[in-house]
C-alpha positions in Angstrom: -7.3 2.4 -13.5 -7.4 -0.5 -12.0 -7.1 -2.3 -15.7 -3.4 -0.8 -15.9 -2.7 -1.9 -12.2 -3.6 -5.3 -12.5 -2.2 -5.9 -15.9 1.3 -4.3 -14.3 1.5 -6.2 -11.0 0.5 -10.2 -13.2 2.9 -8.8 -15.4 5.7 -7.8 -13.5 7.5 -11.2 -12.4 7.6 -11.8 -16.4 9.3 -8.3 -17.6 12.6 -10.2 -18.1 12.2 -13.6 -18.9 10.8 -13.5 -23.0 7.8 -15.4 -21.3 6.1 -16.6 -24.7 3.0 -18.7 -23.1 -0.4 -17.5 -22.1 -1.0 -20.4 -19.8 1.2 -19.4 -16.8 -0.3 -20.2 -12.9 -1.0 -18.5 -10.8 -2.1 -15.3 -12.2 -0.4 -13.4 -9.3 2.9 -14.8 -9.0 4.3 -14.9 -5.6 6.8 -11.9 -7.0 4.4 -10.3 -8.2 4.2 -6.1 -7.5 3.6 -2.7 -8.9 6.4 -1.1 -10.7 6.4 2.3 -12.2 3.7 1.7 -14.3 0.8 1.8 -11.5 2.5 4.4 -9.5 2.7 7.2 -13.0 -1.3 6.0 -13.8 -2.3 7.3 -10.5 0.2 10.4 -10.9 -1.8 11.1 -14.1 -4.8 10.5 -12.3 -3.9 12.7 -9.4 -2.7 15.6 -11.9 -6.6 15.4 -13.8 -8.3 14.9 -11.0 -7.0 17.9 -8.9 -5.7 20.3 -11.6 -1.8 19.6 -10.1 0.9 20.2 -13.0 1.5 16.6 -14.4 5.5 17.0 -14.2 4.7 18.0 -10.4 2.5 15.4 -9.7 4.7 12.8 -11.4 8.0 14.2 -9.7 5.4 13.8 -6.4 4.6 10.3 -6.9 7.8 9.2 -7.6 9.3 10.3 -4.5 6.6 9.1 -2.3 5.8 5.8 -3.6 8.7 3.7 -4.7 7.9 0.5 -7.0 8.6 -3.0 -5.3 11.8 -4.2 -4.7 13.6 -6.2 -7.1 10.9 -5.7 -10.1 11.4 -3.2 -12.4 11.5 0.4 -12.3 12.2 3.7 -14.4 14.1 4.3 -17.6 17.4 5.9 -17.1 15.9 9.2 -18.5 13.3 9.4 -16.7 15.2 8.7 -13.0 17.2 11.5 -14.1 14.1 14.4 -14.9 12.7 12.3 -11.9 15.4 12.8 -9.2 16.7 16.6 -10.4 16.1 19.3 -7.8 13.6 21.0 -10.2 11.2 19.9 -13.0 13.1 19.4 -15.8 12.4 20.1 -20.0 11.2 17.0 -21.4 14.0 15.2 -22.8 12.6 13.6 -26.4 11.8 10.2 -25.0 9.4 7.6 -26.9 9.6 5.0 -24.2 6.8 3.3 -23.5 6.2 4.7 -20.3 4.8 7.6 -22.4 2.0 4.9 -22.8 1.4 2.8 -20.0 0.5 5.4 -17.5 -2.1 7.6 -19.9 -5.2 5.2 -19.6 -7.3 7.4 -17.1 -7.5 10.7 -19.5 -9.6 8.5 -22.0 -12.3 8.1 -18.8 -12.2 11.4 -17.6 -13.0 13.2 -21.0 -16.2 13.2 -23.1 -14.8 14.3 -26.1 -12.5 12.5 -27.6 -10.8 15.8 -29.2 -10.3 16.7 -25.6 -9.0 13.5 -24.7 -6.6 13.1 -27.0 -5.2 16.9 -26.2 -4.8 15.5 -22.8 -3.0 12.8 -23.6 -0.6 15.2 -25.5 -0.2 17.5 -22.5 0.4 15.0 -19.6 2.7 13.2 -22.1 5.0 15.8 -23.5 6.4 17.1 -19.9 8.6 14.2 -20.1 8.4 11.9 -23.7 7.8 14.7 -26.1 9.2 12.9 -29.6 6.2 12.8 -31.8 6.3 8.8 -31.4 5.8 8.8 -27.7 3.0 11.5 -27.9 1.4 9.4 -30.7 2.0 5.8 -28.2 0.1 7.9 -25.7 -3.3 9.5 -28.2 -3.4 5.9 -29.3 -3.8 4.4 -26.0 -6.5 7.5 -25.4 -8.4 6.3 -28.5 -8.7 3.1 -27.5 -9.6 3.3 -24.3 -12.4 5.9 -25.2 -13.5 4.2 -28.0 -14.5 1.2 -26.1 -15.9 2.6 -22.6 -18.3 4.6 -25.5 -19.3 0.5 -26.7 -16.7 0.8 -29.9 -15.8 -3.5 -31.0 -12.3 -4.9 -31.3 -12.4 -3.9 -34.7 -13.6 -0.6 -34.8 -11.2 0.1 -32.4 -8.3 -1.5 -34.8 -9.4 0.7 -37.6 -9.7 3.9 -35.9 -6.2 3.6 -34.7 -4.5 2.6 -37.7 -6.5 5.0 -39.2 -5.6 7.7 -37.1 -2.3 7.1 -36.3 -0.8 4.6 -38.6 0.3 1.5 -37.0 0.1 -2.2 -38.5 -3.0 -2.9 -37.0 -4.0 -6.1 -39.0 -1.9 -8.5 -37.2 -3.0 -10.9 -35.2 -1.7 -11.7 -31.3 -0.3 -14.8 -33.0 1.5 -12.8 -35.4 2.7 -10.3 -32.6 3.6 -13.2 -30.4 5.9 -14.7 -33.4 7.5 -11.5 -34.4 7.9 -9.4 -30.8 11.1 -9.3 -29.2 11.7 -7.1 -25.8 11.7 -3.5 -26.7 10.8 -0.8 -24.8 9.7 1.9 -27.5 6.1 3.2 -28.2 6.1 2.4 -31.6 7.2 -1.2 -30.9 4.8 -1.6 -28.1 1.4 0.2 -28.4 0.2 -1.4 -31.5 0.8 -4.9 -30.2 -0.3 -3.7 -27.3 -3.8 -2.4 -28.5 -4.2 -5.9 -30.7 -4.0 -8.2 -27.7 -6.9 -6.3 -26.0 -9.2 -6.0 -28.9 -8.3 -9.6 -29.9 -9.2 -11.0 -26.4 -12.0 -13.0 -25.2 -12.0 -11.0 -21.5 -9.9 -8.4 -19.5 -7.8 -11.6 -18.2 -7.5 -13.0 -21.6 -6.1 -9.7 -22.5 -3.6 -9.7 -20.0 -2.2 -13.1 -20.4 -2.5 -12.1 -24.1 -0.3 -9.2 -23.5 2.1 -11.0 -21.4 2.3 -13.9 -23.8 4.7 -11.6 -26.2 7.5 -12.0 -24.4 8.4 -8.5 -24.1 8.2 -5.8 -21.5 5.7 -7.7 -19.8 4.2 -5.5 -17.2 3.9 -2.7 -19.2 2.3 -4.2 -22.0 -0.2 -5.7 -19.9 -0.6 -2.2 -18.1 -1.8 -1.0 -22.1 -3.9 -3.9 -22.8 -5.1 -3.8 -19.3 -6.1 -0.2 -19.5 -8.1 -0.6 -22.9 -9.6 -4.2 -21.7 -11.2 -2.6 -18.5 -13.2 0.0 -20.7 -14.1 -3.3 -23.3 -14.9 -6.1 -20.6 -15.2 -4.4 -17.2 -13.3 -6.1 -14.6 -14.2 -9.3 -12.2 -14.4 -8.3 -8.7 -12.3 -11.0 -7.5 -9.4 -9.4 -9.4 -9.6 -5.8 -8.1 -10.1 -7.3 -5.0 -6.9 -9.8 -5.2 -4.7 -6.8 -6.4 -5.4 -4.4 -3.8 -3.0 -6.5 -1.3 -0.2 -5.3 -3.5 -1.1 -1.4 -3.4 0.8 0.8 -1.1 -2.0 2.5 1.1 -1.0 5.7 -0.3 -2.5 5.0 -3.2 -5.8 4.3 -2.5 -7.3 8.0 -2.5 -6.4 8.9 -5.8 -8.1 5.4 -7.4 -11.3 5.7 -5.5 -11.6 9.4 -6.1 -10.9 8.5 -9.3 -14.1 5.5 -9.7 -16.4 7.9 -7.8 -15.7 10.2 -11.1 -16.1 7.9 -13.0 -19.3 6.2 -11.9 -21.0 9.4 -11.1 -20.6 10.9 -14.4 -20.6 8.3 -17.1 
């Protein structure tokens, strides 16, 4: 979890400006702060961990922990099935927030045909196109693939294998070609590339962030897959956690004590 977090909150001050370098300083901008991305990764959390409904659990998040103040926030669509009076149908979304908030099903899940049904079910209550339930079983793979000791490129193959995305780019390539867009199909692949591509989790991030696209929440993918492939320096959890609201803390130890005591 904390992979997605940290990649949101670097990445957050950088959502809107096209920032194209990976050598930006400080890591944690001053603006830096979690947007919607960590708060729906421990709402998927939450809903695994405790058997809640994920629509609840989501619609429960969402009104109890808002993201920081001038960042960035929810999609249109999903403020509306997030602020109606009742849980909504899902409304055909393939945003990338289908995505950015599904990294902790491929920890919690030892078989990966489990997984990826998961990912399908705690995705389809709100992005239910086949391209946003696809962004999300992509993310799955990867992220399983690797905390099970899969490389960079076996990981590359078995998602364009399995799900058919241009996967032999490199992040220079991504970098050239990548303008802001907020789809899955747009996102995930170049997503997945700058984490297997990277040299260590922050490498990954900066790679991420580097596009010049919806920066927090490609960092938030990429940050999710390059915590299972590098593990995470302590100094970075422990820099990150001064930008958590406290009411987040339960779900992301509860979810580490499941982790580390089963795998």
């Amino acid at each position: 979890m904390y992979g997605a977090i940290i990649g949101d909150v670097v990445g957050s001050p950088y959502e809107f400006s096209r920032n194209k370098r990976k050598d930006f300083s400080p890591l944690f901008h001053p603006r830096a702060g979690i947007t919607d991305d960590t708060i729906m990764t421990v709402a998927v959390a939450d809903s695994l961990l405790n058997e809640i409904h994920p629509a609840e659990s989501m619609r429960g998040w969402g009104r109890k922990v808002l993201p920081t103040e001038s960042l960035g926030g929810y999609g249109q669509g999903f403020i509306k099935w997030l602020a109606a009076p009742d849980i909504q149908p899902p409304y055909n979304s393939y945003g990338n927030g289908a995505a950015m908030r599904v990294s902790p099903v491929g920890w919690l899940f030892d078989e990966l045909a489990v997984a990826l049904e998961v990912a399908k079910i705690v995705t389809e209550v709100s992005h239910s196109h086949p391209e946003g339930i696809k962004g999300a079983q992509a993310v799955v793979l990867a992220v399983y693939l690797a905390r099970n000791g899969a490389d960079g490129e076996a990981i590359r193959e078995a998602v364009g294998d399995m799900f058919g995305y241009d996967m032999e780019r490199s992040v220079d390539i991504c970098r050239d070609e990548h303008v802001y867009n907020e789809t899955c199909q747009y996102c995930v692949p170049e997503s997945i590339i700058c984490a297997i591509e990277a040299e260590s989790y922050e490498d990954a991030i900066r790679n991420a962030i580097s596009l010049g696209g919806d920066a927090d929440t490609l960092a938030a993918i990429s940050g999710g897959i390059a915590e299972a492939m590098f593990g995470i320096p302590d100094a970075l959890i422990a820099e990150v956690q001064s930008y958590l609201k406290p009411e987040l803390a339960p779900v992301i130890a509860q979810f580490y004590q499941r982790v580390d005591g089963s795998h």
